[in-house]
N, C-alpha and C positions, 0 to 999 in steps of 0.2 A: 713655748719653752722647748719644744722639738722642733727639729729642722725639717724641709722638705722633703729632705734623703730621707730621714727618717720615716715621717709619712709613705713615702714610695714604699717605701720597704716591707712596714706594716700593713700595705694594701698587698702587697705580692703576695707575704706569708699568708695572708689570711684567705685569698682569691686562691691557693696553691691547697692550702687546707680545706677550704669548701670544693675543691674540686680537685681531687686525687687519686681519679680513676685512671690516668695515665700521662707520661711527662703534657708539659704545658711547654709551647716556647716564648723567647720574650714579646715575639710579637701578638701573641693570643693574650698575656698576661698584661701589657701595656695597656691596648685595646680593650678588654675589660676594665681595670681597674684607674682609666682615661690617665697614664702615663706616657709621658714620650718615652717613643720605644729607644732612641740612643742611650737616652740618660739611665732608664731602664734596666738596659743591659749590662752596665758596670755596678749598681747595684746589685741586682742578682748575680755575678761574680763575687764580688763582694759576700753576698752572703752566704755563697759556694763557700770561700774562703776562709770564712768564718765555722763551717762544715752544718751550718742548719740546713741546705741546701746539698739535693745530688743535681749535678747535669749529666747528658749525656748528650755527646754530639750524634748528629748524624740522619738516618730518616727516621722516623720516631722520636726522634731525641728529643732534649727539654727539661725543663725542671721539675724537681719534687722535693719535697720535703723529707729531710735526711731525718727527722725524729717526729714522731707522733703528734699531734699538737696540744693534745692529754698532758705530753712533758715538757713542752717548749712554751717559754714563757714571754708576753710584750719588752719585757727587759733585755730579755737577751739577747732580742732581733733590734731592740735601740742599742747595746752597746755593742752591737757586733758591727752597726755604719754611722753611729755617730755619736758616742761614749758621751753619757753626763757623768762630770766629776762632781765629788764631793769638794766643798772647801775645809780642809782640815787647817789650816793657820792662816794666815791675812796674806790674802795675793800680793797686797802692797809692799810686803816683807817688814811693815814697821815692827820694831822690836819690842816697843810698845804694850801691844796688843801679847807679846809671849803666844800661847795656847788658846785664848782668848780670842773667839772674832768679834769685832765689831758690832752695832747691832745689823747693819743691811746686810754685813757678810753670814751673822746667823740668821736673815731670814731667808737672805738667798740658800744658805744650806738646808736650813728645815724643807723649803719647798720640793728642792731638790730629793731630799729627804723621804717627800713624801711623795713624790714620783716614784720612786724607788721601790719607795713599798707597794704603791697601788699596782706599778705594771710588774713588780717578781710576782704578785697574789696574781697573775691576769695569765689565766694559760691561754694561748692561739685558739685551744676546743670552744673557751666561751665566747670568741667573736664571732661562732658562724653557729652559734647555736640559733635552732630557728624557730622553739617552741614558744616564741613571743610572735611568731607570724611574718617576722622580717627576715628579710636576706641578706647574707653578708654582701656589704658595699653595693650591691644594684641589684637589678633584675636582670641585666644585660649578659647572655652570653654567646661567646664565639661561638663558630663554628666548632663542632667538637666537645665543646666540654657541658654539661646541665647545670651543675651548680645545689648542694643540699637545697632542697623546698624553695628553690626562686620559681619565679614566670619569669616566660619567654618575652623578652621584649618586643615591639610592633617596627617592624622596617616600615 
């Protein structure tokens, strides 16, 4: 029900949250979170754009995370690169229906629905929590960054 962008995106934010100890560029963040770094990079624009993200060009430069992940919720980072709508009247426009959806268009909405609710309740902090033993998205990381409570991967 989410798109790829989306995905991408969710792995940056959370790959940016578990490692925050200084910007990250898109190529260390691609590379970790196994994103092509083109595609990548207009995502993270994108979520620049959207202001969950800071960059900064130049040597050091690179991404961080413009709000805490305590505050910043999986919803926000979906509808900041690829907004699910609700269905409030019949897409079809029958008049029909008035107020009323159909039933496929009320279950497409309840689902919807309840995406809604699960990723507003889902802050960024719970996906790199690690006191279940796991690490967010891999073990794998770059050059540079450690990662909260992962291991080092074996080249």
């Amino acid at each position: 029900m989410i798109s790829q962008t989306t995905e991408y995106a969710l792995r940056a934010v959370v790959w940016l949250a578990a490692n925050p100890e200084k910007p990250l560029t898109a190529q260390q963040i691609a590379e970790a979170t196994r994103v092509p770094a083109g595609y990548l990079a207009k995502v993270l624009q994108g979520l620049s754009r959207a202001g969950l993200l800071h960059s900064q060009r130049g040597l050091g430069g690179g991404f961080t995370l413009a709000r805490s992940p305590n505050s910043l919720t999986m919803w926000e980072v979906v509808q900041a690169v690829d907004p699910l709508k609700r269905i409030h009247e019949c897409p079809l426009g029958f008049e029909a229906h008035g107020a009323d959806l159909c039933p496929l268009h009320r279950q497409l909405d309840d689902a919807i629905a309840g995406i809604e609710k699960a990723f507003t309740n889902c802050k960024i902090s719970k996906l790199i929590d690690t006191s279940d033993g796991s690490s967010p998205l891999c073990a794998y990381h770059p050059k540079g960054t450690t990662g909260r409570g992962a291991k080092r991967a074996k080249r």
